[in-house]
Structures are given as structure tokens and as C-alpha cells.
Biotite code that builds the C-alpha atoms (Angstrom):
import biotite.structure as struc

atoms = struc.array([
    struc.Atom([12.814, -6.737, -10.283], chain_id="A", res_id=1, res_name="UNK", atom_name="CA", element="C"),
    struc.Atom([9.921, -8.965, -9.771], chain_id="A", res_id=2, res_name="UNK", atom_name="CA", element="C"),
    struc.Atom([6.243, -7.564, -8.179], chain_id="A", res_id=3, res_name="UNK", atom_name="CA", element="C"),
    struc.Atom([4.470, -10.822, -6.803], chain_id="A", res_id=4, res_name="UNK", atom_name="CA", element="C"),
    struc.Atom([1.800, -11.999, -4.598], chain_id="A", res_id=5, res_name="UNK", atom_name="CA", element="C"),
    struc.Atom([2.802, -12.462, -0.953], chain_id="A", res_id=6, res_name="UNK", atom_name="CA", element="C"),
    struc.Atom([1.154, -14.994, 1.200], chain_id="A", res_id=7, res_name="UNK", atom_name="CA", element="C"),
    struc.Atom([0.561, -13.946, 4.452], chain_id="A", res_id=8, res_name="UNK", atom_name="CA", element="C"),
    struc.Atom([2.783, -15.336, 7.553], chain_id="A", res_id=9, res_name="UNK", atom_name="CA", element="C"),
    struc.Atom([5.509, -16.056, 4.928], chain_id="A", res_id=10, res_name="UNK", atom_name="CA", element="C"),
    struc.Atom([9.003, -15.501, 4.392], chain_id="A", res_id=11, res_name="UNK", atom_name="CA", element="C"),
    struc.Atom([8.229, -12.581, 2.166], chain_id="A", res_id=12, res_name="UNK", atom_name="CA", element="C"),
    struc.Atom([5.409, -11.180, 4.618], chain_id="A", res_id=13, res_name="UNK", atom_name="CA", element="C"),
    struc.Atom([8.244, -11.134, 7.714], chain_id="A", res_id=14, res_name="UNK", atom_name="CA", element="C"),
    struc.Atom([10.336, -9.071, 4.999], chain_id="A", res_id=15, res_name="UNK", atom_name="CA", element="C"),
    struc.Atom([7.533, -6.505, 4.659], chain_id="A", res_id=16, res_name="UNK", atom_name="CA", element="C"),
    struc.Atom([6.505, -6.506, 7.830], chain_id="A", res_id=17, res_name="UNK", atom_name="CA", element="C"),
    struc.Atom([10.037, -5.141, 8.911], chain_id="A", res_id=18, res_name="UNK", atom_name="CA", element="C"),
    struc.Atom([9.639, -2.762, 5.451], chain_id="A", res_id=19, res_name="UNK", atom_name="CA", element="C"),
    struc.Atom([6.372, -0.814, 6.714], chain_id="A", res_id=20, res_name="UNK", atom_name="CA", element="C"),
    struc.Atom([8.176, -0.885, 10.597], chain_id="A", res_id=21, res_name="UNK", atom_name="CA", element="C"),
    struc.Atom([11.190, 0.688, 9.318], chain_id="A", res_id=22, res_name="UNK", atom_name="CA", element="C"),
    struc.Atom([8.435, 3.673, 6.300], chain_id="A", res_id=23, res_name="UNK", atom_name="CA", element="C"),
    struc.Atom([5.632, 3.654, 7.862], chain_id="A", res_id=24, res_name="UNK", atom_name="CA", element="C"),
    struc.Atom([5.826, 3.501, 11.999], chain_id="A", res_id=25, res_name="UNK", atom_name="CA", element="C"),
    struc.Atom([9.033, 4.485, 13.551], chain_id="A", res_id=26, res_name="UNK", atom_name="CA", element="C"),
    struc.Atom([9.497, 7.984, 11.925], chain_id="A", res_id=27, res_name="UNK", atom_name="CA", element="C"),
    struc.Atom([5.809, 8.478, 13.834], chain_id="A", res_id=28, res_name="UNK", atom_name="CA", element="C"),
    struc.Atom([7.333, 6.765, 17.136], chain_id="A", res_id=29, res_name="UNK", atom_name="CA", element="C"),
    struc.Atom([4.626, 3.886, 16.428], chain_id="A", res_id=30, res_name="UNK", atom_name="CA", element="C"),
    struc.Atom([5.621, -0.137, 15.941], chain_id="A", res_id=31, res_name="UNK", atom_name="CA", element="C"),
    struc.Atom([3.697, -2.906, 14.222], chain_id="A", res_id=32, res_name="UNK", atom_name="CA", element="C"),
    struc.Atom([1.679, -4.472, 16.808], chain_id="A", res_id=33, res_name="UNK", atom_name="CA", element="C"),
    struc.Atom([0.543, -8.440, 16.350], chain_id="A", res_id=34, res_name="UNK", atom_name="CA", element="C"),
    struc.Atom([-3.510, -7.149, 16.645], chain_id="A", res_id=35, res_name="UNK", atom_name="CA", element="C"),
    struc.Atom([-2.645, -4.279, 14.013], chain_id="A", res_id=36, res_name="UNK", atom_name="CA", element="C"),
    struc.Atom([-1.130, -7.103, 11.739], chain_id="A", res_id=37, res_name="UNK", atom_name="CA", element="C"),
    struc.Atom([-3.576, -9.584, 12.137], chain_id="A", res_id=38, res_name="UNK", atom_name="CA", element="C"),
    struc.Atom([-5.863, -7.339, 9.852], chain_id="A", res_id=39, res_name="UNK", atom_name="CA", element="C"),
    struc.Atom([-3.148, -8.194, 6.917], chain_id="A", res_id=40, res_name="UNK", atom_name="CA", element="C"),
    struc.Atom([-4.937, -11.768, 7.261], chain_id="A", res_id=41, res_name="UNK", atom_name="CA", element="C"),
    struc.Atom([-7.574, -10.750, 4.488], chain_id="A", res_id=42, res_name="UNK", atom_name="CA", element="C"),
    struc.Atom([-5.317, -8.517, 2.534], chain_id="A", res_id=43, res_name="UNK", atom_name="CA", element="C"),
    struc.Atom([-4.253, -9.089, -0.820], chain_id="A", res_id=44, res_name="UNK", atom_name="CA", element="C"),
    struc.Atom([-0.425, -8.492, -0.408], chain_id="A", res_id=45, res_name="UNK", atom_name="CA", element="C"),
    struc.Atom([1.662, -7.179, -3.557], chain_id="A", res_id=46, res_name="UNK", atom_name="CA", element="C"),
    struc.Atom([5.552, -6.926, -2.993], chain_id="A", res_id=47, res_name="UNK", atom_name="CA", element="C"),
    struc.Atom([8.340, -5.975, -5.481], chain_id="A", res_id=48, res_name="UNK", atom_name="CA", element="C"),
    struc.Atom([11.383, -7.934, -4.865], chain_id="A", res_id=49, res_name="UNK", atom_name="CA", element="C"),
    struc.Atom([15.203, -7.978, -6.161], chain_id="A", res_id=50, res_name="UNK", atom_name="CA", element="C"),
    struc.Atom([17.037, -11.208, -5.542], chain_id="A", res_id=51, res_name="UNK", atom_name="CA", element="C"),
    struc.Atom([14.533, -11.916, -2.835], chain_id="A", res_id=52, res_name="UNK", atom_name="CA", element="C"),
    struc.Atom([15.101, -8.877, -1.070], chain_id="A", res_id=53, res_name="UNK", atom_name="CA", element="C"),
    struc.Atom([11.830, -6.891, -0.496], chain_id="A", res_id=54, res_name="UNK", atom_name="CA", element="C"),
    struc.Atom([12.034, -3.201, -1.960], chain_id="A", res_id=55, res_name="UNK", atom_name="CA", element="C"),
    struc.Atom([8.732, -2.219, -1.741], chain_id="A", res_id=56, res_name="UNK", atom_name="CA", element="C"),
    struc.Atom([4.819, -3.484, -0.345], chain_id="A", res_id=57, res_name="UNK", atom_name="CA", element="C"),
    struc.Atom([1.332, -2.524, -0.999], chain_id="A", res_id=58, res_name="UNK", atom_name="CA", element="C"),
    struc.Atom([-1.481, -4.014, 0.474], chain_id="A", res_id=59, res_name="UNK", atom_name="CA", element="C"),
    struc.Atom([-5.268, -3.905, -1.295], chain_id="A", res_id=60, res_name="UNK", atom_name="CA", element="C"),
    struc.Atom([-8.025, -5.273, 1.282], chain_id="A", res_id=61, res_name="UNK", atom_name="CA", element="C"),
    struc.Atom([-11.080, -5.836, -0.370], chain_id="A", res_id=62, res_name="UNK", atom_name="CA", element="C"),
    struc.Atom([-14.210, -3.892, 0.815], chain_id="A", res_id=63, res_name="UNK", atom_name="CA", element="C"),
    struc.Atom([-16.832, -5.550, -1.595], chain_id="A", res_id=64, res_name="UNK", atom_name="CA", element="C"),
    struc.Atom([-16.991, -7.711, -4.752], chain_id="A", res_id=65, res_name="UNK", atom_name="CA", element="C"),
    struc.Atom([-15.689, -4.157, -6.582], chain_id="A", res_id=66, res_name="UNK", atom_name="CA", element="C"),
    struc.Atom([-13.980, -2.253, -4.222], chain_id="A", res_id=67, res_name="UNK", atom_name="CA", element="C"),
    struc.Atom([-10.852, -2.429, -3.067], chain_id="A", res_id=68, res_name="UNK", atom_name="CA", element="C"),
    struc.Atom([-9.087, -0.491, -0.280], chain_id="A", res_id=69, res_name="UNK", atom_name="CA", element="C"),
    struc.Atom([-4.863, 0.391, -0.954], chain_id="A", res_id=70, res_name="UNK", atom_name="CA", element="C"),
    struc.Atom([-3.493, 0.845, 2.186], chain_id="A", res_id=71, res_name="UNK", atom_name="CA", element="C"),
    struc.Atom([0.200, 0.221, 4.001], chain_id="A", res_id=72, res_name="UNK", atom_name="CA", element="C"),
    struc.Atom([2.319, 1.348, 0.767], chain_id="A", res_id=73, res_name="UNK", atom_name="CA", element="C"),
    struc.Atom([6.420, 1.605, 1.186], chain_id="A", res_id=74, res_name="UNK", atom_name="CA", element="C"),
    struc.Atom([8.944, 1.852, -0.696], chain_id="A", res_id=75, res_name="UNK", atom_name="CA", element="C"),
    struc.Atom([12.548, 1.046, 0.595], chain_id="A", res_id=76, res_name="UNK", atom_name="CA", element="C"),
    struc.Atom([13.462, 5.075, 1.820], chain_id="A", res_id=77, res_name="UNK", atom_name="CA", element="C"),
    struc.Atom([17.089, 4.426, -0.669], chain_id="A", res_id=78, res_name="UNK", atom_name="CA", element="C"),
    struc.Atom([14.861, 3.798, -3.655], chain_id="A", res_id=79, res_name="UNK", atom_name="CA", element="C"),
    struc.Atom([11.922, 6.585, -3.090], chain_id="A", res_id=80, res_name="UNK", atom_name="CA", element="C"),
    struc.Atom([11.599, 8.488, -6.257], chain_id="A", res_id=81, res_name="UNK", atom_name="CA", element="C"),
    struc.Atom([12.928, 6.100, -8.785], chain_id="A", res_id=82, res_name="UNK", atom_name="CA", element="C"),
    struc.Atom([9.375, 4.927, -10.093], chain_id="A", res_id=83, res_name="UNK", atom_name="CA", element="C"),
    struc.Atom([9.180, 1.741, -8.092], chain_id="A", res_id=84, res_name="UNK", atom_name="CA", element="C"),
    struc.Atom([6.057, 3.117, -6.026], chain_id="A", res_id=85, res_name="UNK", atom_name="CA", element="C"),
    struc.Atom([3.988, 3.839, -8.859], chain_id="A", res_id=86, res_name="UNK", atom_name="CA", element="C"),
    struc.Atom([5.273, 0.425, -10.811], chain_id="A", res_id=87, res_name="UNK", atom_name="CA", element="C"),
    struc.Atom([3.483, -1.264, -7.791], chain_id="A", res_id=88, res_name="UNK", atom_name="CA", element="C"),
    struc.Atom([0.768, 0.540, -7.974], chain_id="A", res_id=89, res_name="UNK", atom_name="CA", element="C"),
    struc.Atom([-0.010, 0.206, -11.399], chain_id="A", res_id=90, res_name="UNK", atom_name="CA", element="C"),
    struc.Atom([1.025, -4.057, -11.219], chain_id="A", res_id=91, res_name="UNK", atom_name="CA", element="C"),
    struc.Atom([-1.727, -3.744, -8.368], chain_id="A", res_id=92, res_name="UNK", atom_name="CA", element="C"),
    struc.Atom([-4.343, -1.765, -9.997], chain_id="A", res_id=93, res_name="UNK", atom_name="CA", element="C"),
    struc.Atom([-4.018, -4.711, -12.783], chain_id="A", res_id=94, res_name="UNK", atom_name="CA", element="C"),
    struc.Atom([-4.311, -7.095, -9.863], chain_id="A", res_id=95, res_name="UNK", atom_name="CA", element="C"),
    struc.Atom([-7.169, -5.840, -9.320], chain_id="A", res_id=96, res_name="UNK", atom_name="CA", element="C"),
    struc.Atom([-9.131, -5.861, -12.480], chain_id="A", res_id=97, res_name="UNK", atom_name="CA", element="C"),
    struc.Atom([-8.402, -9.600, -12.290], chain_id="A", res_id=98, res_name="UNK", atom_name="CA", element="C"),
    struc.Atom([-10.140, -9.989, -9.189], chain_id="A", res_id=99, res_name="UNK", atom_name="CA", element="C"),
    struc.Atom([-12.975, -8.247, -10.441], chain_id="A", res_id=100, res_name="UNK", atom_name="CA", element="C"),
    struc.Atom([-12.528, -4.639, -8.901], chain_id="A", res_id=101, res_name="UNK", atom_name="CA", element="C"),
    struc.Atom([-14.391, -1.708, -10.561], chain_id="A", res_id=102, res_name="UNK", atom_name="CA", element="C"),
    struc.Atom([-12.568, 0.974, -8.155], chain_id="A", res_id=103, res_name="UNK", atom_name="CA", element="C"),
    struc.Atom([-9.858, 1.592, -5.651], chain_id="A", res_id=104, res_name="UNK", atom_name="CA", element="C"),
    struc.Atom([-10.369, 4.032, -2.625], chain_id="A", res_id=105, res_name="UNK", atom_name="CA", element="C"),
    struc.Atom([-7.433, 4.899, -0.167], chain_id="A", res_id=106, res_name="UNK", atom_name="CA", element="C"),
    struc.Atom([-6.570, 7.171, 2.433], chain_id="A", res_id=107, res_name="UNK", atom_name="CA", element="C"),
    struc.Atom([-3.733, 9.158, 1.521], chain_id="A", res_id=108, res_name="UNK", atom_name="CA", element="C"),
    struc.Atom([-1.246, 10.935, 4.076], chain_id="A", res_id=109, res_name="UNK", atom_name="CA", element="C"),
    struc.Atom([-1.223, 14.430, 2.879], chain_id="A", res_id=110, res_name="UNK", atom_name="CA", element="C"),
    struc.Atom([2.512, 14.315, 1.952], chain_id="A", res_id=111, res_name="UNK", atom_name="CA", element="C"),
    struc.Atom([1.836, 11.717, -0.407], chain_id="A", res_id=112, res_name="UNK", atom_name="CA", element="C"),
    struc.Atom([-1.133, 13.181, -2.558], chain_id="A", res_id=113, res_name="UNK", atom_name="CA", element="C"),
    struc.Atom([0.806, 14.290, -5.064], chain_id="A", res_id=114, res_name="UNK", atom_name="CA", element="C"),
    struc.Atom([1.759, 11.055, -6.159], chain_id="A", res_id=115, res_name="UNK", atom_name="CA", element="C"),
    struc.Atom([-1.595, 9.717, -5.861], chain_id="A", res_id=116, res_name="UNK", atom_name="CA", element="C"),
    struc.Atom([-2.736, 12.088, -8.164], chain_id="A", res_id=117, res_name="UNK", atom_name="CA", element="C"),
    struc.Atom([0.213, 11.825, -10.853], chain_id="A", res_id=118, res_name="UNK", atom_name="CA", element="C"),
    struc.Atom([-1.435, 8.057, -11.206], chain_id="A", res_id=119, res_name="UNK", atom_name="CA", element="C"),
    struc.Atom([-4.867, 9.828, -11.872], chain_id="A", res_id=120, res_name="UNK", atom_name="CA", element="C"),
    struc.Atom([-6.816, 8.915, -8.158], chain_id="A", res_id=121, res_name="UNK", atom_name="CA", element="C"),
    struc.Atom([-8.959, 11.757, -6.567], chain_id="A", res_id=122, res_name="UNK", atom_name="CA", element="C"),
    struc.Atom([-9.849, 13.698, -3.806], chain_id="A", res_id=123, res_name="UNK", atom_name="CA", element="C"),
    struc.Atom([-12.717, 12.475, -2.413], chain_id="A", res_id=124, res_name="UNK", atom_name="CA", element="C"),
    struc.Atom([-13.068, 14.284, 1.370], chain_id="A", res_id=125, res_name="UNK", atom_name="CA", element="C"),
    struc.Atom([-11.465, 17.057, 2.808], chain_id="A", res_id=126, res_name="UNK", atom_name="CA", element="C"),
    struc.Atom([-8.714, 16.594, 4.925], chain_id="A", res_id=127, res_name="UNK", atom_name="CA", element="C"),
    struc.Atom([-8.884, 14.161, 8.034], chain_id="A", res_id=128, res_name="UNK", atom_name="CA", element="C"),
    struc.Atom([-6.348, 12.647, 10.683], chain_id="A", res_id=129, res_name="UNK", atom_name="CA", element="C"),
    struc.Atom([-5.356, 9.357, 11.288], chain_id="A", res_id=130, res_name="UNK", atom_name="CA", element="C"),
    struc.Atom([-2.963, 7.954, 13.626], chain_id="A", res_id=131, res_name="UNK", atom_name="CA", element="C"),
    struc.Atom([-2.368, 12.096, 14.476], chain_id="A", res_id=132, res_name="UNK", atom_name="CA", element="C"),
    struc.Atom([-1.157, 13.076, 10.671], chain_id="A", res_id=133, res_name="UNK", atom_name="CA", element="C"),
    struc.Atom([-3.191, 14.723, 7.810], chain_id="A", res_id=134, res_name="UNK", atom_name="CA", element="C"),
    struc.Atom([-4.920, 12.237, 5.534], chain_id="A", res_id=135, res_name="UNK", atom_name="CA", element="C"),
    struc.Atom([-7.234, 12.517, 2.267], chain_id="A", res_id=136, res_name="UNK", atom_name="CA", element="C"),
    struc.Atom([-9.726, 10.005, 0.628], chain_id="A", res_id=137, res_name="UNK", atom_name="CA", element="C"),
    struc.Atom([-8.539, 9.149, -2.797], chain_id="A", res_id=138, res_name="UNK", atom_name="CA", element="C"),
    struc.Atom([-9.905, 6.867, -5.444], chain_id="A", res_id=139, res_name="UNK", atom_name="CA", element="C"),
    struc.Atom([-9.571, 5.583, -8.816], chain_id="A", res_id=140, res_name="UNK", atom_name="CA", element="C"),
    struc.Atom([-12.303, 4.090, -11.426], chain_id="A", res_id=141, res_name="UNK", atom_name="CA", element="C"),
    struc.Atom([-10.394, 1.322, -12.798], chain_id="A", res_id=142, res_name="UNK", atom_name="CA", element="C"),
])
């Protein structure tokens, strides 16, 4: 498995685009609109790959010279639980440090806190809605 950089409007970026379609929207009865995407344009996108084949995307969008926002994480739903989420994570927390960031912030869905915290982020708010499902704000000093 390989976790690389993935330039937006590329071959890879189609791949994840159908990725966080197939996690993140349609078990919510959403879809991936073009304006929703065109946000991705300033994104830092990470993606782990096998044989080209995306398994897993996480975005970081930078909020200021230090601060970094994580946001549209999946993992391929056949390969949840086997590490690879927190492998990106931790590849992209690196990233980060290269590019200067002090500390990540993120808003967590509530079912996915847990792992947050297992990689050592915070609670930060109480608990909050966002596209009508329970969020938290999370961060990490890096």
C-alpha cells in the first residue's frame, strides 16, 4: 500500500470522489455535488492506494499558516477496522508538520469519536449537527 498526494481533478481525485459518494453521502441519501467539490480545490488531498486502486482519502484544508482542518475521511467500508484509517491519519498528521502546521482541528461525526481519540485528538465543543447528524470539534497539537 502506498499513501500519496492527490492532485486535484486527477485520475486519483475521480477515484476518491466516487470513495466519499459511496462512505460518506449515500448512506445519508446525500450525493457529491460539483459546488460542494469545488471546495476540494484548496485542499491538501492524501489517498492510500493498492495497485492504483483507491482504499482510502483524507482531505486537510488549511485554515492558517498552522492550522489545518481534516475533513472528508473514508475508508473503503470492506477494509474499515484493519488500521488503514488511522495509517492515513498519522501519514497526514506528518504531512502536516512538513507544511508547517502546529495543530489539526476537525469535526468529528459522533460515531467516529472514538477513533479520533485512540489517535490522541480532543473534544473541543459539545455536541453539534451538521448535514442533520451529531458532530464534535476535535483537535490535535502536533
Amino acid at each position: 500500500m502506498e499513501i500519496k498526494e492527490i492532485k486535484y481533478k486527477s485520475s486519483g481525485y475521480e477515484q476518491s470522489l466516487v470513495l466519499r459518494d459511496k462512505i460518506l453521502r449515500k448512506p445519508l441519501g446525500m450525493k457529491l455535488t460539483k459546488e460542494f467539490c469545488f471546495q476540494d480545490k484548496e485542499d491538501f488531498i492524501l489517498g492510500m492506494f493498492e495497485k492504483n486502486r483507491i482504499l482510502a482519502v483524507l482531505h486537510l484544508k488549511p485554515l492558517s499558516d498552522s492550522v489545518f482542518k481534516m475533513r472528508q475521511v473514508a475508508v473503503d467500508d470492506s477494509l474499515q477496522d484493519k488500521g488503514l484509517g488511522s495509517r492515513l491519519v498519522l501519514f497526514s498528521e506528518e504531512f502536516a508538520r512538513k507544511k508547517g502546521c502546529k495543530k489539526i482541528v476537525l469535526h468529528a461525526r459522533k460515531t467516529a469519536v472514538s477513533f479520533y481519540k485512540k489517535l490522541n485528538y480532543k473534544i473541543t465543543s459539545e455536541q453539534f449537527y451538521e448535514i442533520d447528524i451529531p458532530h464534535f470539534k476535535m483537535e490535535k497539537e502536533l
